[in-house]
C-alpha positions as a Markdown table, in Angstrom:
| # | Residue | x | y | z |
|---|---|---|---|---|
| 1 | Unk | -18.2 | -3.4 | -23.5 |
| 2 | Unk | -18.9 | 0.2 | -21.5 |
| 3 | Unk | -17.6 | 3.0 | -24.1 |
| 4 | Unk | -18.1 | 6.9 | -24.5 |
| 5 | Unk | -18.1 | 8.8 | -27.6 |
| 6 | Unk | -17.7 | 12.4 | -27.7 |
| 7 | Unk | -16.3 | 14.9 | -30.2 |
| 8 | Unk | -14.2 | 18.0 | -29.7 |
| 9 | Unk | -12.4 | 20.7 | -31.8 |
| 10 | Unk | -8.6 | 21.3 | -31.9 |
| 11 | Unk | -7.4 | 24.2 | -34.5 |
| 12 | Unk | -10.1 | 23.7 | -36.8 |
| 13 | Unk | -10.3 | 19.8 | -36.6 |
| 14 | Unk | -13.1 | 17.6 | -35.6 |
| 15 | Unk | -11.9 | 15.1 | -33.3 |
| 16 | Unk | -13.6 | 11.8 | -32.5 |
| 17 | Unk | -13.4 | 10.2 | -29.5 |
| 18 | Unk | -14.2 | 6.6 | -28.2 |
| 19 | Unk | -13.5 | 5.7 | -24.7 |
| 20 | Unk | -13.7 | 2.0 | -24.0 |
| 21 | Unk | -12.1 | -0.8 | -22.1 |
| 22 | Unk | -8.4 | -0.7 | -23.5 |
| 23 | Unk | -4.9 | 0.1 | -22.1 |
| 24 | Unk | -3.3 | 2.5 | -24.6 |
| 25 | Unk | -4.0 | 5.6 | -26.1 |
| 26 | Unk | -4.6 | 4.9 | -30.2 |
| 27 | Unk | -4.4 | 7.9 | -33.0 |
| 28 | Unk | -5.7 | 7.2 | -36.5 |
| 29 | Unk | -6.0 | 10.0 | -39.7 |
| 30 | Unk | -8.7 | 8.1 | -42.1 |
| 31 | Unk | -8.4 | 8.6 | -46.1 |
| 32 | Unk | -10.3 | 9.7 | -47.9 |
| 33 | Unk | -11.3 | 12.6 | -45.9 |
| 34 | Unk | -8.2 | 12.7 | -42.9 |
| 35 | Unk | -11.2 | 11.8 | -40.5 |
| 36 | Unk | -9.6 | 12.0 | -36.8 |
| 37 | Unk | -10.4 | 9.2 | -34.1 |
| 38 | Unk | -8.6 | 8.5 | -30.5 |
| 39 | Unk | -9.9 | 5.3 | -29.3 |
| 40 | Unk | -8.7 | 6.0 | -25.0 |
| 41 | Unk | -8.8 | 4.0 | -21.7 |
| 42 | Unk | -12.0 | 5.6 | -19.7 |
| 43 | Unk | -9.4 | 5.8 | -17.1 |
| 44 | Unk | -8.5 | 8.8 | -19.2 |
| 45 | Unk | -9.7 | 12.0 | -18.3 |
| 46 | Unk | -10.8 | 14.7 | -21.6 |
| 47 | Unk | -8.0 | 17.1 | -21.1 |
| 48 | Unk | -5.7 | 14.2 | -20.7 |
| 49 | Unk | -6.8 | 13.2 | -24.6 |
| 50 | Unk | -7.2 | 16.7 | -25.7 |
| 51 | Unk | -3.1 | 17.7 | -24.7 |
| 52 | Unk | -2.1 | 14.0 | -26.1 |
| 53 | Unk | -3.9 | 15.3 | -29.6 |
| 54 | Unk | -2.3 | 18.8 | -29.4 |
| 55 | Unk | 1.2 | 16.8 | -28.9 |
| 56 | Unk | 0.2 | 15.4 | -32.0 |
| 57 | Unk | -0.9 | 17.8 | -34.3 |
| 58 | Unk | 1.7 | 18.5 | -36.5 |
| 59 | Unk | 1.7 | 14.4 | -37.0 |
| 60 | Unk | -1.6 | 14.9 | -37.6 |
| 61 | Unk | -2.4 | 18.0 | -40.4 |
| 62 | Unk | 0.8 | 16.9 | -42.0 |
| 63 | Unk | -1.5 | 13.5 | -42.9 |
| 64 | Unk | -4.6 | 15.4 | -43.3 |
| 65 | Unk | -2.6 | 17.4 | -46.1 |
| 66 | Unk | -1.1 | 14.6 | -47.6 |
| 67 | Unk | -4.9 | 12.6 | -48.0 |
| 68 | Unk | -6.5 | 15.9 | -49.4 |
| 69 | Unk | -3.8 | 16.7 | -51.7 |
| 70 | Unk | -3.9 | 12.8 | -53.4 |
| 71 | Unk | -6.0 | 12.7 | -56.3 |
| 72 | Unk | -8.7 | 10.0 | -55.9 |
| 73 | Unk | -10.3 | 8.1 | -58.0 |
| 74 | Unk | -13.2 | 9.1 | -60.2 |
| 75 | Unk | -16.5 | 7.5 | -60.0 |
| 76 | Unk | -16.8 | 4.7 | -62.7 |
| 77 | Unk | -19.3 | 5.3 | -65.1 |
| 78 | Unk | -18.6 | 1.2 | -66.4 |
| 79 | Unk | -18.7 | 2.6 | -70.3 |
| 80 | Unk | -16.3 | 1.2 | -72.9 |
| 81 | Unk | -12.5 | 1.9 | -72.5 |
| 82 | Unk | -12.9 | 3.1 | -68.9 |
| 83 | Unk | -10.1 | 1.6 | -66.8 |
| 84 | Unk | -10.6 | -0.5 | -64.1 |
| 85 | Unk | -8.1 | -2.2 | -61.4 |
| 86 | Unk | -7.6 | -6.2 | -60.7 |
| 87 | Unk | -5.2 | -7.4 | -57.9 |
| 88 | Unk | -3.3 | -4.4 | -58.7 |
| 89 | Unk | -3.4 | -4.0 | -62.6 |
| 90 | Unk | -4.9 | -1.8 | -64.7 |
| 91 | Unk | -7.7 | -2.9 | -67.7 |
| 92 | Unk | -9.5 | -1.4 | -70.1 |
| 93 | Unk | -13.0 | -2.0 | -69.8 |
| 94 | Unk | -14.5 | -3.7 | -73.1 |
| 95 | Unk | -18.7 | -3.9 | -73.0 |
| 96 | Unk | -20.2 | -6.9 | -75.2 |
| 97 | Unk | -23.9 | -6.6 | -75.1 |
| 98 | Unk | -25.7 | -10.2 | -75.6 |
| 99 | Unk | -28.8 | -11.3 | -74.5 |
| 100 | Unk | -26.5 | -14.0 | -72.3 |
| 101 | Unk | -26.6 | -14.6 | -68.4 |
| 102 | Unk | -23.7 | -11.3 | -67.7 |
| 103 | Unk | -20.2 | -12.4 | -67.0 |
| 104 | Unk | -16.9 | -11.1 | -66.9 |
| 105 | Unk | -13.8 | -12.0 | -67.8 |
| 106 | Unk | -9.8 | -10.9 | -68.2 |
| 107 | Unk | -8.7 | -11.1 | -71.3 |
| 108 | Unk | -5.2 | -10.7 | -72.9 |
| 109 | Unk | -3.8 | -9.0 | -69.9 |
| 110 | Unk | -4.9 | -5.8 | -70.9 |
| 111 | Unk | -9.1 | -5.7 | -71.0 |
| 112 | Unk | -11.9 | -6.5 | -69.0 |
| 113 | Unk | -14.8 | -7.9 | -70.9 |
| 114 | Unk | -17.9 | -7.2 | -69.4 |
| 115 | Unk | -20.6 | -9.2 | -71.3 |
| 116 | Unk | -24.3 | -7.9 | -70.4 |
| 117 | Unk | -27.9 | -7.7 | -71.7 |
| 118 | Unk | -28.7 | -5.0 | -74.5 |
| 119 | Unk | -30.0 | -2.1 | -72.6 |
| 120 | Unk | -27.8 | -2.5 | -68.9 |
| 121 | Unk | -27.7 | 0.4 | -66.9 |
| 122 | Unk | -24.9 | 1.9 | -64.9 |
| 123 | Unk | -26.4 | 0.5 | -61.5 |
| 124 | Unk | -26.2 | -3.2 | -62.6 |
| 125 | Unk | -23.2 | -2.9 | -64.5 |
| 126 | Unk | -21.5 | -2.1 | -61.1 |
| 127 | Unk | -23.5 | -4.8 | -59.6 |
| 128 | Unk | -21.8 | -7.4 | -61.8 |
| 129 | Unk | -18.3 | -6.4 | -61.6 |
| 130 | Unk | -18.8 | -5.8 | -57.8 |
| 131 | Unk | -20.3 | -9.7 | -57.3 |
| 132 | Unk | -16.9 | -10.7 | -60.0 |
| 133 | Unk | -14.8 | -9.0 | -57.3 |
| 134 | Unk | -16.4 | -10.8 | -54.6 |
| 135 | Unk | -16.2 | -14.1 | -56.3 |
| 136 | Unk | -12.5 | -14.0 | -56.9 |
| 137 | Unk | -11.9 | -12.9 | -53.0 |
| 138 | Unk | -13.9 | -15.7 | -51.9 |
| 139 | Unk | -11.6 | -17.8 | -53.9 |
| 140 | Unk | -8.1 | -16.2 | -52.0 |
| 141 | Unk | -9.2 | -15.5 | -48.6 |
| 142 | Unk | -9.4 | -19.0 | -47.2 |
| 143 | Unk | -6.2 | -20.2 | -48.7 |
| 144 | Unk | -4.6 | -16.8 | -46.5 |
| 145 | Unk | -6.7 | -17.3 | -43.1 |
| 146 | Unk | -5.5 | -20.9 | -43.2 |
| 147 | Unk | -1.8 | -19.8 | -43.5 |
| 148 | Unk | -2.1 | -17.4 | -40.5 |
| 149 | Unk | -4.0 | -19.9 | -38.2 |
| 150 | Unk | -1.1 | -22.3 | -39.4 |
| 151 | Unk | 1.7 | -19.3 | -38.2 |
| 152 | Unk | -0.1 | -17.1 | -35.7 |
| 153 | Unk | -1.8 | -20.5 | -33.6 |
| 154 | Unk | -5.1 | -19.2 | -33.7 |
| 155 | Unk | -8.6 | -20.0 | -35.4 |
| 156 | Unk | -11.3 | -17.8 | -37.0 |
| 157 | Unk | -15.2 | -19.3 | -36.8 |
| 158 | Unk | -16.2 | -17.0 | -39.4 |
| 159 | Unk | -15.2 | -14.4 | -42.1 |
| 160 | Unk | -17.0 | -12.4 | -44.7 |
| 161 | Unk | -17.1 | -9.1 | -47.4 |
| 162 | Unk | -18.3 | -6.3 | -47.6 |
| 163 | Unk | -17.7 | -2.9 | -49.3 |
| 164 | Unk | -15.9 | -0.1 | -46.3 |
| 165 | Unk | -15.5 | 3.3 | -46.1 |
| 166 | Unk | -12.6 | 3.9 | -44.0 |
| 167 | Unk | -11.5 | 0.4 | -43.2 |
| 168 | Unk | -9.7 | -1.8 | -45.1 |
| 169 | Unk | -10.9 | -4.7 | -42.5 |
| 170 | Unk | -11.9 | -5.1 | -38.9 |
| 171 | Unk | -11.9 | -7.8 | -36.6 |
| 172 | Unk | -14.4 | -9.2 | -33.7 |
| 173 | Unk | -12.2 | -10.4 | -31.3 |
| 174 | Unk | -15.1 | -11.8 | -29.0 |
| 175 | Unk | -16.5 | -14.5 | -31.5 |
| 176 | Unk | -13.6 | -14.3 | -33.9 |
| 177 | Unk | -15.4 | -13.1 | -37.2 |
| 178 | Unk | -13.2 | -10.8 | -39.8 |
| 179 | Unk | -14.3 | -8.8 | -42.2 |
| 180 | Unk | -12.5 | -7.8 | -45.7 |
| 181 | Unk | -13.3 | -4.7 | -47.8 |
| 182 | Unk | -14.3 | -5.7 | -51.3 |
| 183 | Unk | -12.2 | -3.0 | -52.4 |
| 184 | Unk | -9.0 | -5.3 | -52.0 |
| 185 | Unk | -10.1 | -7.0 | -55.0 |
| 186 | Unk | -8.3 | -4.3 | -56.7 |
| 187 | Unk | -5.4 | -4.3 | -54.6 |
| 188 | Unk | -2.2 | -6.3 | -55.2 |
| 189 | Unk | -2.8 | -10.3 | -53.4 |
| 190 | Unk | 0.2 | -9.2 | -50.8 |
| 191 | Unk | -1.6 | -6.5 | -49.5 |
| 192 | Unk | -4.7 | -8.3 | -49.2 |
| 193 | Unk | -2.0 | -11.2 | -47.4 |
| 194 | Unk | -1.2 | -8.2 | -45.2 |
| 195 | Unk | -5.1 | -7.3 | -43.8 |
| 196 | Unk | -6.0 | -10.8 | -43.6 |
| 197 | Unk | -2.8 | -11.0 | -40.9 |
| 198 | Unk | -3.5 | -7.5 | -39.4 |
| 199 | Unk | -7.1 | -8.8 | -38.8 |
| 200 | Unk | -6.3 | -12.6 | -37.3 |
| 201 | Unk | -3.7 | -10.3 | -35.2 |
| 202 | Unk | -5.9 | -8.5 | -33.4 |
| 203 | Unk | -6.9 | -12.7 | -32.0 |
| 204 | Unk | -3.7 | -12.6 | -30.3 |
| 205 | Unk | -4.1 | -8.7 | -29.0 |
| 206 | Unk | -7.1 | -6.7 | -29.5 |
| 207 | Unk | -5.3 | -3.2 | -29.6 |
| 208 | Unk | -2.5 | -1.7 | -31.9 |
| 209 | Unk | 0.2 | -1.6 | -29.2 |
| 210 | Unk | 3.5 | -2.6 | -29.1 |
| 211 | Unk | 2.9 | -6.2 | -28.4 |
| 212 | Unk | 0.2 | -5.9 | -31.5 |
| 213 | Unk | 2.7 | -4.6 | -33.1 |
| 214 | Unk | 5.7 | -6.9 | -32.7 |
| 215 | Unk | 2.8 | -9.9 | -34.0 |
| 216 | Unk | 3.3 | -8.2 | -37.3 |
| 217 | Unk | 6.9 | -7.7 | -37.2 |
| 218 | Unk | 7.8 | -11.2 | -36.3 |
| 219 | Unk | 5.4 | -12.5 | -39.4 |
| 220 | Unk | 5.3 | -9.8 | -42.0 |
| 221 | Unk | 9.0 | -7.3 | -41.6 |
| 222 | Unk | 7.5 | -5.5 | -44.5 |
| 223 | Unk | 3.8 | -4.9 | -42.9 |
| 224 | Unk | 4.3 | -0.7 | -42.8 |
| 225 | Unk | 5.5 | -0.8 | -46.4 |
| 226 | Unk | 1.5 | -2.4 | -47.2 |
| 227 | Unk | 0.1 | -0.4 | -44.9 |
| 228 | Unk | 1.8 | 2.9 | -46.8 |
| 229 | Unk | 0.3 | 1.5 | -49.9 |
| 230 | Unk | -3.3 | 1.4 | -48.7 |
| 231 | Unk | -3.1 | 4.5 | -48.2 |
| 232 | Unk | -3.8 | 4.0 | -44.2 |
| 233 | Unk | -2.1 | 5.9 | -42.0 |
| 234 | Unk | -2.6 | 5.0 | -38.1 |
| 235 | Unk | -0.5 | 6.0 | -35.4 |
């Protein structure tokens, strides 16, 4: 696919621009950081896309605000009593140090055992709990992308995970491959329902225009709600 990627300033923000081979103009603010990105037809010429942003910009800083002013989530140190999030719960980390293969495990609703070797640094700790989350995704994805190939009449060849920055998922529409953050492992199972659908979506159209947009409405009424609550905001 041609594209062109430029940058350009608009009082005091960085704006990133992708030109490519689409129809519609598309705005997105990014957490954590209220990154900027237009994706525009190249049909579009730069002053065209720099008076769209400017009609924008109160839209715009208003999210930017809003992203900078949420408090975000500390970096885990994995030490005893430390809380951690499952499918949208909270659990007190509990270490158990045995000189055992590492495993981890809910218990009691309320704590996370971690069990690990004497001696486990930080590093690996993470490791462990990261592979766990993976585990129990690759245990609730297929169950959801063979519920939306049932409903939306289409067919992924291939799927996978991996930890994103500013995406909660992405699709390649030209050999139908989606991707899932790892981070949804955190996140309540009907929000991870939500990106599956939103991904499998872009199958049927590969932009987030109206016609993208009625897919969700038709399947998922609530979609904007889960989007709110991941804390995405795209335009």
């Amino acid at each position: 696919m041609n594209t062109r990627n430029y940058q350009f300033t608009v009082s005091d923000i960085l704006v990133d621009v992708v030109q490519k081979d689409i129809g519609n103009m598309h705005l997105a603010v990014y957490p954590p950081t209220g990154r900027v990105r237009v994706s525009s037809p190249l049909t579009y010429s730069k002053e065209n896309i720099r008076l769209f942003v400017v009609s924008k910009l109160t839209w715009i800083k208003k999210h930017i605000r809003a992203m900078k002013n949420q408090v975000r989530e500390p970096r885990r140190e994995f030490i005893q009593g430390e809380s951690h999030w499952v499918e949208g719960k909270r659990y007190l980390l509990n270490i158990i140090e045995k000189d055992e293969k590492p495993c981890v495990h809910i218990r009691n609703k309320q704590y996370l055992d971690l069990q690990i070797r004497p001696g486990t640094e930080r590093d690996k700790r993470e490791e462990i709990i990261q592979e766990w989350y993976r585990e129990r995704l690759k245990r609730k994805i297929p169950e959801l992308i063979a519920k939306w190939e049932n409903r939306l009449k289409v067919e992924i060849s291939d799927w996978g995970i991996k930890l994103m920055k500013t995406k909660w998922g992405s699709c390649t529409v030209e050999n139908k491959r989606i991707w899932i953050n790892l981070e949804l492992a955190k996140k309540e199972y009907e929000l991870l329902d939500y990106v599956v659908l939103h991904e499998m979506a872009h199958l049927i159209e590969r932009t987030h225009n109206d016609r993208f947009k009625a897919v969700l409405d038709n399947h998922m009424p609530s979609w904007k709600g889960k989007r709110e609550l991941l804390n995405e905001v795209v335009y």
